[in-house]
C-alpha positions in Angstrom: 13.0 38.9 -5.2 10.6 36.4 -4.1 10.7 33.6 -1.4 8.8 30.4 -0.8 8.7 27.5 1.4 6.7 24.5 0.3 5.8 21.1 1.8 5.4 18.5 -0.9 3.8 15.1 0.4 2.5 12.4 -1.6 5.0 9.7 -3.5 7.9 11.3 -3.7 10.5 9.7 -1.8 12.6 7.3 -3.0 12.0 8.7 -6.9 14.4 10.9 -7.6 12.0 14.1 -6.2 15.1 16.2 -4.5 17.2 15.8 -7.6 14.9 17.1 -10.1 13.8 19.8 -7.9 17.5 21.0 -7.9 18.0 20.4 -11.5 14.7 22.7 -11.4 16.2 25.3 -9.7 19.6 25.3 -11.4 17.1 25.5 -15.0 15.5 29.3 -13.6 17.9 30.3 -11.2 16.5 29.9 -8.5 18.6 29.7 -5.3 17.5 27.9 -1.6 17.5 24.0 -0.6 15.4 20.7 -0.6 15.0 17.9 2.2 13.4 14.9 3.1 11.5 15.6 6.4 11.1 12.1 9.2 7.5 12.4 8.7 8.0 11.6 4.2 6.9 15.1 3.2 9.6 17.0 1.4 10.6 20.5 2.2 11.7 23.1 -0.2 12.9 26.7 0.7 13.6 28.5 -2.7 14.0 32.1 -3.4 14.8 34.1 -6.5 13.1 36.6 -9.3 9.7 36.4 -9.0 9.0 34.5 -13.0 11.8 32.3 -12.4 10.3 31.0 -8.5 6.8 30.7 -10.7 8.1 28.5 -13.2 10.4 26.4 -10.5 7.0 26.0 -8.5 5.1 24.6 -11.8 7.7 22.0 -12.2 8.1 20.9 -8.7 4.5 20.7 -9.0 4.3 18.3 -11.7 7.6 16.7 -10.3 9.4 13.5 -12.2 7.6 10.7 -13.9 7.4 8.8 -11.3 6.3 10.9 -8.4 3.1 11.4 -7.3 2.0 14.4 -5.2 -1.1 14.8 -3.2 -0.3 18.0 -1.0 1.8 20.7 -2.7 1.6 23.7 0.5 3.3 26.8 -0.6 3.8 29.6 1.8 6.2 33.2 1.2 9.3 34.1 3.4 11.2 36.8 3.9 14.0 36.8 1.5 17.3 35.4 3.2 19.7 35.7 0.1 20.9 32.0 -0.3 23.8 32.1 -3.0 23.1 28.3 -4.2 20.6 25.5 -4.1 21.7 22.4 -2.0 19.8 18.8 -1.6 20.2 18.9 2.5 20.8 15.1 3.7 19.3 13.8 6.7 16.1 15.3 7.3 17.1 18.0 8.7 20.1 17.5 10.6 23.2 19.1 10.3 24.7 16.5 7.9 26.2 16.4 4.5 24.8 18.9 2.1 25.0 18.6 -1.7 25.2 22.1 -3.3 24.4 22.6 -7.1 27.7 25.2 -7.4 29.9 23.0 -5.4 30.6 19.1 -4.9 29.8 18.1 -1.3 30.0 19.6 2.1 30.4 18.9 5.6 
């Protein structure tokens, strides 16, 4: 098992960035979150095999057509053993959380 966290800025907000980076990790199996942060970097927190978090990295690296990324900072974690992968509303408060094995949360 491998986990990352990665700050993503650049032009990526407000193009779809969060949703392809969870269609990403439901695509290798990848389990962890993604969030807008106040400042317009994205956050990602992802864990899973080590080939699978490889591939999910590439493709948030290239990201969707329309996105443009200058900074893509990858760092590893300690494993924490999410079961899912969630788009996190509200940069970073406690708010509604979209999860890609369930419909919405409180």
């Amino acid at each position: 098992m491998k986990r990352v966290r990665i700050i993503v800025e650049g032009g990526i907000q407000g193009v779809g960035y969060r949703y392809f980076v969870s269609d990403a990790a439901m695509r290798y199996n990848v389990n962890g979150y993604v969030r807008n942060l106040a400042g317009g970097q994205v956050e990602i927190d992802a864990e899973g095999e080590q080939d699978n978090v490889n591939q999910f990295l590439f493709s948030c690296k290239e990201g969707p057509q329309y996105a443009r990324i200058d900074t893509f900072l990858v760092s590893d974690a300690p494993c924490y053993g999410f079961d899912s992968f969630r788009i996190k509303f509200g940069m970073g408060l406690k708010n509604r959380i979209l999860s890609s094995k369930s419909k919405a949360t409180r």
